[in-house]
N, CA, C and O atoms as a GROMACS GRO file, in nm:
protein
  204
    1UNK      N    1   2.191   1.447  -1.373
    1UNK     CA    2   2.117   1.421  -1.251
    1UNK      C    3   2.027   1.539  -1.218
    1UNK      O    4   1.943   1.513  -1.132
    2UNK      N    5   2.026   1.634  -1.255
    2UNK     CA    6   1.983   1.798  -1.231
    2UNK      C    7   1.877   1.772  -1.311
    2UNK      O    8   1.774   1.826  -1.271
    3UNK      N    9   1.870   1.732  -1.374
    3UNK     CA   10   1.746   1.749  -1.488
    3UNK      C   11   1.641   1.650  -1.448
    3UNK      O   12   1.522   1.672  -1.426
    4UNK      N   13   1.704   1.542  -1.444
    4UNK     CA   14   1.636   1.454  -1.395
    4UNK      C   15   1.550   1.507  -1.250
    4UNK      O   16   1.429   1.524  -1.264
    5UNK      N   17   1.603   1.529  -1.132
    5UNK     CA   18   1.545   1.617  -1.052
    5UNK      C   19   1.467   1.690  -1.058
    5UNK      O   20   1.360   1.678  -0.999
    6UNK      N   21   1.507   1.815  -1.153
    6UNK     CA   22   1.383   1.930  -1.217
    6UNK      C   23   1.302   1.825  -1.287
    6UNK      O   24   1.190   1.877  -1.279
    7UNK      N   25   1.281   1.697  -1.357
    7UNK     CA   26   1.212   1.626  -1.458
    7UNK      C   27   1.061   1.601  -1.365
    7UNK      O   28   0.945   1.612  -1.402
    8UNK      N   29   1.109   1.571  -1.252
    8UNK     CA   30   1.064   1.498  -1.144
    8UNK      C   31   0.997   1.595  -1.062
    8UNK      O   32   0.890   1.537  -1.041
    9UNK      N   33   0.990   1.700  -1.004
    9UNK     CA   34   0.961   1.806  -0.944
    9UNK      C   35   0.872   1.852  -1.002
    9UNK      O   36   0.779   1.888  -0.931
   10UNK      N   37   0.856   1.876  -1.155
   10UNK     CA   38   0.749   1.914  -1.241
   10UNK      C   39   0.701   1.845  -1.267
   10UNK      O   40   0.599   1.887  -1.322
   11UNK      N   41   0.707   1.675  -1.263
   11UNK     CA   42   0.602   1.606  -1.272
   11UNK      C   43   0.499   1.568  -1.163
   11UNK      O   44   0.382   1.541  -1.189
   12UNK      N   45   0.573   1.570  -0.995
   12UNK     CA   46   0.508   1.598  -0.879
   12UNK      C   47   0.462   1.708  -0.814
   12UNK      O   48   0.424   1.714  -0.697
   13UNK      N   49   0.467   1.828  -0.926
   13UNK     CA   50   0.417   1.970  -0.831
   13UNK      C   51   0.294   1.998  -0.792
   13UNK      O   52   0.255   2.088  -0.718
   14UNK      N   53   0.210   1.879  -0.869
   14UNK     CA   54   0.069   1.884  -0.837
   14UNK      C   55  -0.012   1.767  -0.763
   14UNK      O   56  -0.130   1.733  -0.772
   15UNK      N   57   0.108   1.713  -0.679
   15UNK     CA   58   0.106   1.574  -0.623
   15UNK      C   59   0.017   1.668  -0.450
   15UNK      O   60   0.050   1.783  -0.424
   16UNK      N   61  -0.065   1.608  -0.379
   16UNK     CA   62  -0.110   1.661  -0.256
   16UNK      C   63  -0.008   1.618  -0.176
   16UNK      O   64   0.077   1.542  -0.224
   17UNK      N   65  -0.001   1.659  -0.046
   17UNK     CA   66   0.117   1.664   0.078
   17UNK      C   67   0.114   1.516   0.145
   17UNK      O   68   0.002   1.487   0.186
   18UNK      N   69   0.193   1.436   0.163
   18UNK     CA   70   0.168   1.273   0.223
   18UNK      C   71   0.064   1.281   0.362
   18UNK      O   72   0.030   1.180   0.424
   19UNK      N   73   0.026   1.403   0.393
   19UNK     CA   74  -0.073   1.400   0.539
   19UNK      C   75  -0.192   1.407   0.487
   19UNK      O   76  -0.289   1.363   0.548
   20UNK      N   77  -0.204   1.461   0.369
   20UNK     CA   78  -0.369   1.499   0.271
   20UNK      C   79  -0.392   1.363   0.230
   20UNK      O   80  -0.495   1.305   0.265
   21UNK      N   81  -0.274   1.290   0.136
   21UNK     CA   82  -0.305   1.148   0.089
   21UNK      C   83  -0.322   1.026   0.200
   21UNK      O   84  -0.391   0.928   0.172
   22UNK      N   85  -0.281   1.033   0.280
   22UNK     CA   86  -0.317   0.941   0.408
   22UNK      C   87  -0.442   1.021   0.473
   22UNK      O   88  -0.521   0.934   0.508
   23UNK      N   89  -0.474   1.098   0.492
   23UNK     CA   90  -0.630   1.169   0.567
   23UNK      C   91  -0.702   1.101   0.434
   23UNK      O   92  -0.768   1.010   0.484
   24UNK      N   93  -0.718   1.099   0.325
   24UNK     CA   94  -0.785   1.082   0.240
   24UNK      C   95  -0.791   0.909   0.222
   24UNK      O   96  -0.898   0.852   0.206
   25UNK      N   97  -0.688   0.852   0.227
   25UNK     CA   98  -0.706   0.712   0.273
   25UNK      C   99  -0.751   0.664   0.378
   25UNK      O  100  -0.832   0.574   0.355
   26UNK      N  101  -0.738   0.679   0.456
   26UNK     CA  102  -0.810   0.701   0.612
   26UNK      C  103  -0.969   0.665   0.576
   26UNK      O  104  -1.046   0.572   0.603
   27UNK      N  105  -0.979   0.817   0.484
   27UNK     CA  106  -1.131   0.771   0.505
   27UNK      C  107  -1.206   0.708   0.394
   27UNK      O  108  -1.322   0.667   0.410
   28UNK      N  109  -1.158   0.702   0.312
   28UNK     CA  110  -1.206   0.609   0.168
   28UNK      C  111  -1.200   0.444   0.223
   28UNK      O  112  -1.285   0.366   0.179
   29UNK      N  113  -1.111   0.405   0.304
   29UNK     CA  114  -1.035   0.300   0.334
   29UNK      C  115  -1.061   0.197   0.480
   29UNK      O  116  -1.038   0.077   0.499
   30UNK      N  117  -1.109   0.289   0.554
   30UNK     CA  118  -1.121   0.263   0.696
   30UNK      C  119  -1.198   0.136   0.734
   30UNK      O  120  -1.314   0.121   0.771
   31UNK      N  121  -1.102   0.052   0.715
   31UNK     CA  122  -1.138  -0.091   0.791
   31UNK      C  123  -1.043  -0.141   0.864
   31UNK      O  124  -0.928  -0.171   0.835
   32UNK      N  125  -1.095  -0.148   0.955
   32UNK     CA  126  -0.975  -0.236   1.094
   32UNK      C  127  -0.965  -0.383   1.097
   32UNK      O  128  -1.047  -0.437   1.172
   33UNK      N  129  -0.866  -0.477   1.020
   33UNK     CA  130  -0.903  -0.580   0.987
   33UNK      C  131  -0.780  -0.652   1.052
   33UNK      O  132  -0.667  -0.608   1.031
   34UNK      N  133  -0.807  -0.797   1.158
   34UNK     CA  134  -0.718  -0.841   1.220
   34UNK      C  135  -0.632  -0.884   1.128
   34UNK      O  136  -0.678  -0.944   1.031
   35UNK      N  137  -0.552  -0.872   1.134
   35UNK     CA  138  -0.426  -0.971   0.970
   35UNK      C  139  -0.427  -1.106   1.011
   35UNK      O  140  -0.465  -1.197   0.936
   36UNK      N  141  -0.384  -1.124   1.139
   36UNK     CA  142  -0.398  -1.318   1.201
   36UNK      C  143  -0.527  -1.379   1.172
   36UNK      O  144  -0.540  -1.485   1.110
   37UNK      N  145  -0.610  -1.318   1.213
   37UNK     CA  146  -0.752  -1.360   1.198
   37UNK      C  147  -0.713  -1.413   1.054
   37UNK      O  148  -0.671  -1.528   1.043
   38UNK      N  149  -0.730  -1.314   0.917
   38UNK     CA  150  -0.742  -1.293   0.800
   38UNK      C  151  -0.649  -1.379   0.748
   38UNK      O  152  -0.693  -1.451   0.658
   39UNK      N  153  -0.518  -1.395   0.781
   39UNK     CA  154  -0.469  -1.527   0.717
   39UNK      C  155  -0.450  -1.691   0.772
   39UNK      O  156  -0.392  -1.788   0.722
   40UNK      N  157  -0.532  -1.669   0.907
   40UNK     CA  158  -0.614  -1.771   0.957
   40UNK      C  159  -0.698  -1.858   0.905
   40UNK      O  160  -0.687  -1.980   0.893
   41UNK      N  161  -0.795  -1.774   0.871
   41UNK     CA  162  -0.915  -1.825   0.784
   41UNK      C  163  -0.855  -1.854   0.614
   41UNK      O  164  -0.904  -1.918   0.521
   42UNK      N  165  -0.791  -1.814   0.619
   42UNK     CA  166  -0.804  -1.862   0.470
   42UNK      C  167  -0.672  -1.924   0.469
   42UNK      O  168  -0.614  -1.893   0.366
   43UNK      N  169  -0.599  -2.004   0.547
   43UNK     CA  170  -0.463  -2.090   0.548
   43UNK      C  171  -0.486  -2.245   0.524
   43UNK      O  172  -0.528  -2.330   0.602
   44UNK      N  173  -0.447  -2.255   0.392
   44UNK     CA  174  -0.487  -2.425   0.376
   44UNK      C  175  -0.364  -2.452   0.369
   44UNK      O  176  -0.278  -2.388   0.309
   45UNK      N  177  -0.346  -2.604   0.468
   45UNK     CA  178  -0.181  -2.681   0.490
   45UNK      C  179  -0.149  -2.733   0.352
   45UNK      O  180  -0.224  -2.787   0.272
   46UNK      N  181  -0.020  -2.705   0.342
   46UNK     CA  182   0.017  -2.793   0.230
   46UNK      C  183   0.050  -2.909   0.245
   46UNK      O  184   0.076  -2.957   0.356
   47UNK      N  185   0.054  -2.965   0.150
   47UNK     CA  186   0.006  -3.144   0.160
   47UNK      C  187   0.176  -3.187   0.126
   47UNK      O  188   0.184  -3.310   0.114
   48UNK      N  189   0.309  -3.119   0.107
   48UNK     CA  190   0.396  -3.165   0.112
   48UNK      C  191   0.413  -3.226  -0.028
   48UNK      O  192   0.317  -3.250  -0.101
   49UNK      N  193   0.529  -3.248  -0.059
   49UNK     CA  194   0.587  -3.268  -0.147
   49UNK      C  195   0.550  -3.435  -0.261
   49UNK      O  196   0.580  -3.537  -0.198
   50UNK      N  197   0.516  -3.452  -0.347
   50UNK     CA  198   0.427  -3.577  -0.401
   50UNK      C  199   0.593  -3.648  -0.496
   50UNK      O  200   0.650  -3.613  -0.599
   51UNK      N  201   0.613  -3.740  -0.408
   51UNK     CA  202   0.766  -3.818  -0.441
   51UNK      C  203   0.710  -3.965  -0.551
   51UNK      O  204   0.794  -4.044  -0.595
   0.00000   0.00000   0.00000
């Protein structure tokens, strides 16, 4: 389990801090999009089961 740990640590030591990667999504990303709206518009009823 130790190794595995150290395996892992040296493969993330050059990973940025989760506040840098979210500031950086933020702004690559920044759209304010209603979700209801969005699966509103595109919700087709299903037609139920064909017996």
């Amino acid at each position: 389990m130790e190794l595995a740990l150290e395996e892992y640590a040296a493969k993330h030591a050059n990973a940025s801090p989760a506040e840098a990667f979210y500031r950086q999504l933020r702004e690559t990303c920044a759209v304010d999009s209603d979700l209801d709206d969005l699966i509103e518009a595109n919700r087709k009823p299903h037609r139920g089961l064909d017996l």
